[in-house]
C-alpha positions as CSV (number, residue, x, y, z in Angstrom):
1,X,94.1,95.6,132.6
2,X,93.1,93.7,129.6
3,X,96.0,91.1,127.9
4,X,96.4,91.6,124.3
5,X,94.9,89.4,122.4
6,X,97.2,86.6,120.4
7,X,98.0,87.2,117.1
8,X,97.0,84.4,115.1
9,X,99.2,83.4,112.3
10,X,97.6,82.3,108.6
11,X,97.8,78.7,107.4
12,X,100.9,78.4,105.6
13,X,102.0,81.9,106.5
14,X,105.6,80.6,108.4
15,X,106.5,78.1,105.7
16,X,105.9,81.5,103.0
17,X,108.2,83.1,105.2
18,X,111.2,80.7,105.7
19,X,110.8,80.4,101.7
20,X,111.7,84.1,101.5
21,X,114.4,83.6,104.3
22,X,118.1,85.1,102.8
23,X,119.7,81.7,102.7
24,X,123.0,83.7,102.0
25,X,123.3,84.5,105.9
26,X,123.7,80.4,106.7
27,X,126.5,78.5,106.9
28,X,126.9,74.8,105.6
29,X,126.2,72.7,108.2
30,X,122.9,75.2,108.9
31,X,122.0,74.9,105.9
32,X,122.2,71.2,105.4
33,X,120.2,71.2,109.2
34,X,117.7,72.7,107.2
35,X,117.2,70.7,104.4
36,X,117.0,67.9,106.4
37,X,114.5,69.4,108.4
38,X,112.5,70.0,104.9
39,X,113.2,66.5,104.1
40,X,111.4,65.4,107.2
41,X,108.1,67.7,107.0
42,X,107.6,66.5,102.9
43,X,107.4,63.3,104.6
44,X,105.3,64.1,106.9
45,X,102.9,65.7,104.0
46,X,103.6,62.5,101.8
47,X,102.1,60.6,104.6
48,X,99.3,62.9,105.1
49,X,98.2,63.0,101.4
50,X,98.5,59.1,101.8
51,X,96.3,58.8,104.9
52,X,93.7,61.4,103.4
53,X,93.7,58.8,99.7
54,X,93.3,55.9,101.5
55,X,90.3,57.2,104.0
56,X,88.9,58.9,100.5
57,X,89.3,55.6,98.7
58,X,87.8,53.6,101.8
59,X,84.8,56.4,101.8
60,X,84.1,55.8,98.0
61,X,84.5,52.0,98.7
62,X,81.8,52.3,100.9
63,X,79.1,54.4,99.4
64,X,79.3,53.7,95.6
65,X,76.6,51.7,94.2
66,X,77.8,48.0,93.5
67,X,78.8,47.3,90.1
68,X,77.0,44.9,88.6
């Protein structure tokens, strides 16, 4: 017998669910868990975006025709 195959979940398809999550059904300190965990993965995009500028900026360095 054949195992079903895993479902595979869209790029940003979790995040556009917690975003429709009834935040009504949290408590406080839940709720404050959360925005610290949202906190935490903005940084961790910041420091994406940053690391993807500075290889883009290092790229263009590279290959763009001296300026003379």
């Amino acid at each position: 017998m054949e195992e079903p195959a895993e479902v595979r979940v869209g790029r940003g398809q979790r995040l556009m669910e917690a975003m429709r999550e009834d935040l009504d059904l949290y408590g406080i300190a839940e709720l404050e868990e959360r925005l610290d965990i949202l906190a935490s993965e903005a940084a961790r995009v910041q420091a994406q975006i940053d690391r993807k500028r500075a290889g883009r900026a290092a790229a263009d360095a590279l290959f763009s025709s001296p300026s003379n």
